[in-house]
N, C-alpha and C positions, 0 to 999 in steps of 0.2 A: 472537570473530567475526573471519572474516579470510577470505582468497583464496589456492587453492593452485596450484601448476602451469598457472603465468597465459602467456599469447602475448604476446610483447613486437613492438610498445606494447602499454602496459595501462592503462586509466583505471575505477576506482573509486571507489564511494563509501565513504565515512568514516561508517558508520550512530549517527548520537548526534552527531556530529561531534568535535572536541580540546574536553580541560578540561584545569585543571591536574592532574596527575598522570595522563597520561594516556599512552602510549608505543608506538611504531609500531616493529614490529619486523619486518624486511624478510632473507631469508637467501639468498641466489643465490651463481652463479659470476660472476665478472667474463672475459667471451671470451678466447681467445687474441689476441695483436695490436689486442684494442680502443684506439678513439681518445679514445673519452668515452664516458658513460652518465649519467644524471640521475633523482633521484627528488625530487616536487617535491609540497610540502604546498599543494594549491589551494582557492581560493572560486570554484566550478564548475569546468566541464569544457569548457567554448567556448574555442572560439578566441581568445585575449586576455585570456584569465579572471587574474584576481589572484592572481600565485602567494605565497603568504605565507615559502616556503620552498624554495629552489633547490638541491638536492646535488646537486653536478655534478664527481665523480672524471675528471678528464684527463689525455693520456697524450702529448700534442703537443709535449711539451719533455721524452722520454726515457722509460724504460721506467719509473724509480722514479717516474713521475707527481704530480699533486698536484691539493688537493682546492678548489672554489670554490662556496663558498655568498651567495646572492643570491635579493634579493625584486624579483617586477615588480608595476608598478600604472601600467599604460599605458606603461611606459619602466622600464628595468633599472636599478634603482639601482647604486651602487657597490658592486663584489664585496669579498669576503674570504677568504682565501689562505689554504690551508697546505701547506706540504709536510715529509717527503714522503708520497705517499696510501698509506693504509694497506689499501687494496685491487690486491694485486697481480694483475698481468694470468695469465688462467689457472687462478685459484685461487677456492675458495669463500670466503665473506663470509657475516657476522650484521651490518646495522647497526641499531643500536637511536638514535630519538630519542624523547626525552622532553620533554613539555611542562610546564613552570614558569611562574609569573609574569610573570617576566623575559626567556627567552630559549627558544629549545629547544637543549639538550644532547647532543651527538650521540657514542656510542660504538660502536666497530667493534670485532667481535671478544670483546667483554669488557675494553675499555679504553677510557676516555676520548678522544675525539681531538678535537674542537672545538666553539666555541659558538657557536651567531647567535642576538643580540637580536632580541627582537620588533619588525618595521615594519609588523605586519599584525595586527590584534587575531587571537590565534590560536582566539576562537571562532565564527569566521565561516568557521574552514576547515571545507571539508566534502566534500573530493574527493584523491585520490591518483594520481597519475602516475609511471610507470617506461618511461623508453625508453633507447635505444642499444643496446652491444652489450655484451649482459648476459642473460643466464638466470635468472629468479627463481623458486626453489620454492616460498614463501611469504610474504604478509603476514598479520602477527596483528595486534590493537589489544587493549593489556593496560589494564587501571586501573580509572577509575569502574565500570565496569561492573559490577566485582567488589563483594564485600561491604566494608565498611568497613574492618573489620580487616584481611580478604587485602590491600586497596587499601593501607592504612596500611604493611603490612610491605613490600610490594612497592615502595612510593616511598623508603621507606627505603633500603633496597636497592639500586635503582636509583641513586637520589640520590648515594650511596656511591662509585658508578662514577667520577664528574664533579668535577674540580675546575678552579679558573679556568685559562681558554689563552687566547694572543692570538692573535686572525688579522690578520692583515698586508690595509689595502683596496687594491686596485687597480682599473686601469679596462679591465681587459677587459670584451668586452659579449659576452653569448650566445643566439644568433637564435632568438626564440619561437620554441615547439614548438606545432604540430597538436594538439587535443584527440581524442580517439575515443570513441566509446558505449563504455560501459560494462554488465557484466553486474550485477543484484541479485546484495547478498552475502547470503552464506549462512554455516552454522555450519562451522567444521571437521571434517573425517570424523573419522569413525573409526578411522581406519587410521592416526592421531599419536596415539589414545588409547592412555595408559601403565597398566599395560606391552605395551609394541609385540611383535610378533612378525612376523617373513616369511621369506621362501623368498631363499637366494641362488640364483639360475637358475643351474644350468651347476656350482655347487659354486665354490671357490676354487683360485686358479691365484698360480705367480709373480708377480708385478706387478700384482695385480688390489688395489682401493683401494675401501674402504668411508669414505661421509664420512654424518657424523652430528651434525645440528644443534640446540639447543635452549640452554632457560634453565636454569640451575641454582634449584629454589626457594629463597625467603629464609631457612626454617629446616630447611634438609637437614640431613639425617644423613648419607645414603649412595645412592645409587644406582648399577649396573650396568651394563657390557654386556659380551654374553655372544656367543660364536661356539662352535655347536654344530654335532655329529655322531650318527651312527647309537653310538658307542662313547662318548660321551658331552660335555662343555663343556672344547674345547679352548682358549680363551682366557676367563678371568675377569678384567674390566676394570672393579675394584672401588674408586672414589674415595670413600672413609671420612671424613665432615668432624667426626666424634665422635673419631676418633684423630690425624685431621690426616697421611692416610697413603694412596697406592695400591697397593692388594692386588693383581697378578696370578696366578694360580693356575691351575689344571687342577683337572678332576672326569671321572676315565677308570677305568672298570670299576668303577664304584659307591664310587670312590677319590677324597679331595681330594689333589692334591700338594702340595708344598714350596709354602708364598708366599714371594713376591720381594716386596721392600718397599722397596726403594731408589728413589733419583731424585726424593723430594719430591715434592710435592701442588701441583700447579699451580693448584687450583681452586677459584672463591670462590661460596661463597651468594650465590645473586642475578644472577649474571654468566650471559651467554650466552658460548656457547663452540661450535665447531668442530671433532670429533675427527675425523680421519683415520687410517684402521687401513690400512697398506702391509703386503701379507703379499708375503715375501720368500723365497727359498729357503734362510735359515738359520731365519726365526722372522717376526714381526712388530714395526714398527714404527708405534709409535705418534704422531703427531700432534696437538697442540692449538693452536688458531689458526696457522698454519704452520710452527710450531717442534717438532721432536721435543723430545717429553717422556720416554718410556719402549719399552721396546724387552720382548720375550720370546720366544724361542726353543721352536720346534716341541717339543712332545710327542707329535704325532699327526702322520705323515708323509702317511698320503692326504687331501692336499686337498681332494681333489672331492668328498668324502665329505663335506665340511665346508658345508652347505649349510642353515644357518639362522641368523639372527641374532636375538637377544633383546636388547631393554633395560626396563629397569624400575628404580622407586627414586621418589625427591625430585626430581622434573625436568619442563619441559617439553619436550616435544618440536615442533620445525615444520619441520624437514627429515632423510627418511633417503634418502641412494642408495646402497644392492648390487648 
């Protein structure tokens, strides 16, 4: 269940509301020149409501920013700090939190980045909040819902991500936020069911950037993505977690080419992650969470010709842009 290509603000409800193992997973861009943005675990949607849960990435003290999480309940408790925030201004973002006994767990990207204790029994949240200046393509809510086993491998999984950090409290205070109606959720489309397929409009060009969001499942093998033409799959974007390898390859005139297999496997079961594909006038460049990983060079020189993307495999998916 979850919310796609929401208008920021956005308030939602939490259907079932948090258990433990339960994980709210949120993927947008963070604006050009934002100052702040906040996504805030709530008990209602009113003005004043009990946030159980304050993420609030701010950008007030420099461009590398930092992150402050905080509970209200009639009055803002003392924050907790980190820096620096692992959402750069400009750039796309996965944040995943998970709910535990203890605390909720918070990872960006496919990494750990910090934890806030419980000061709000977390099953009495039952409401989701996103404002600032921030673009959000989706919230999903993974866990109980599933079957036992999915559920059981998935916290595993999860859990994996997270090990203990300290946040540093301070006493900055941050001026409640307005609540707004909220729409009934609904299931997610069709159009993230895997394997995905669409249309690049207009074909590819120099500079043009595909970004591609999702979880890796807990016992992949291998999943895809594929950039195709009329002559055939000019880029094969093949992460193999049964060889611990990424295959890039070509399939042009009923032909597999050469695989490239250098540059290591960045990618782990379980982890959400962030691809970025820059196609460039040598070849492409690949991106994961904002680091280049792997690079390939053109086999098929008309780009515009190149106008479909495929992904498929062991994966979730909850945000494509082409």
């Amino acid at each position: 269940i979850g919310f796609f290509k929401m208008k920021i603000p956005f308030t939602g409800s939490i259907v079932g509301g948090l258990q433990d193992g339960r994980s709210v997973v949120v993927t947008g861009r963070v604006l050009p020149g934002a100052q702040r943005f906040h996504v805030n675990l709530q008990c209602g949607s009113w003005p004043g409501a009990v946030i159980a849960l304050h993420c609030n990435p701010r950008y007030d003290s420099g461009p590398s920013g930092y992150v402050v999480a905080n509970a209200f309940q009639g009055s803002w408790g003392s924050e907790e700090r980190k820096a620096p925030s692992p959402f750069p201004q400009g750039c796309p973002f996965t944040l995943m939190i998970l709910v535990t006994p203890e605390s909720y767990k918070i990872a960006t990207n496919g990494n750990h980045f910090m934890e806030f204790r419980h000061r709000v029994p977390f099953n009495t949240v039952d409401t989701i909040v996103v404002d600032g200046k921030v673009e959000v393509n989706s919230i999903v809510f993974q866990g109980p819902s599933v079957s036992a086993l999915k559920l059981n491998c998935l916290r595993a999984s999860l859990l994996s991500l997270f090990k203990p950090s300290l946040s540093i409290p301070s006493r900055f205070f941050f001026p409640s936020q307005a609540a707004f109606p909220y729409p009934p959720p609904f299931l997610p489309p069709a159009a993230y069911a895997v394997p995905y397929k669409t249309i690049i409009n207009g074909g590819l060009y120099s500079g043009k950037t595909i970004n591609i969001q999702g979880v890796v499942n807990p016992t992949a093998k291998r999943f895809s993505v594929n950039l195709q033409s009329r002559a055939g799959i000019v880029l094969h974007y093949n992460p193999r977690f049964d060889e611990n390898v990424v295959v890039r390859n070509s399939f042009l005139g009923g032909v597999w080419g050469p695989e490239e297999r250098g540059g290591g496997m960045p990618f782990h079961r379980g982890n959400a992650f962030t691809i970025t594909v820059i196609c460039n006038p040598q070849g492409y460049s690949v991106m994961l969470n904002g680091a280049q990983v792997h690079s390939f060079d053109h086999r098929h020189h008309n780009l515009q010709e190149i106008d479909v993307l495929e992904v498929s495999g062991d994966l979730s998916l909850t945000s494509v842009m082409a």
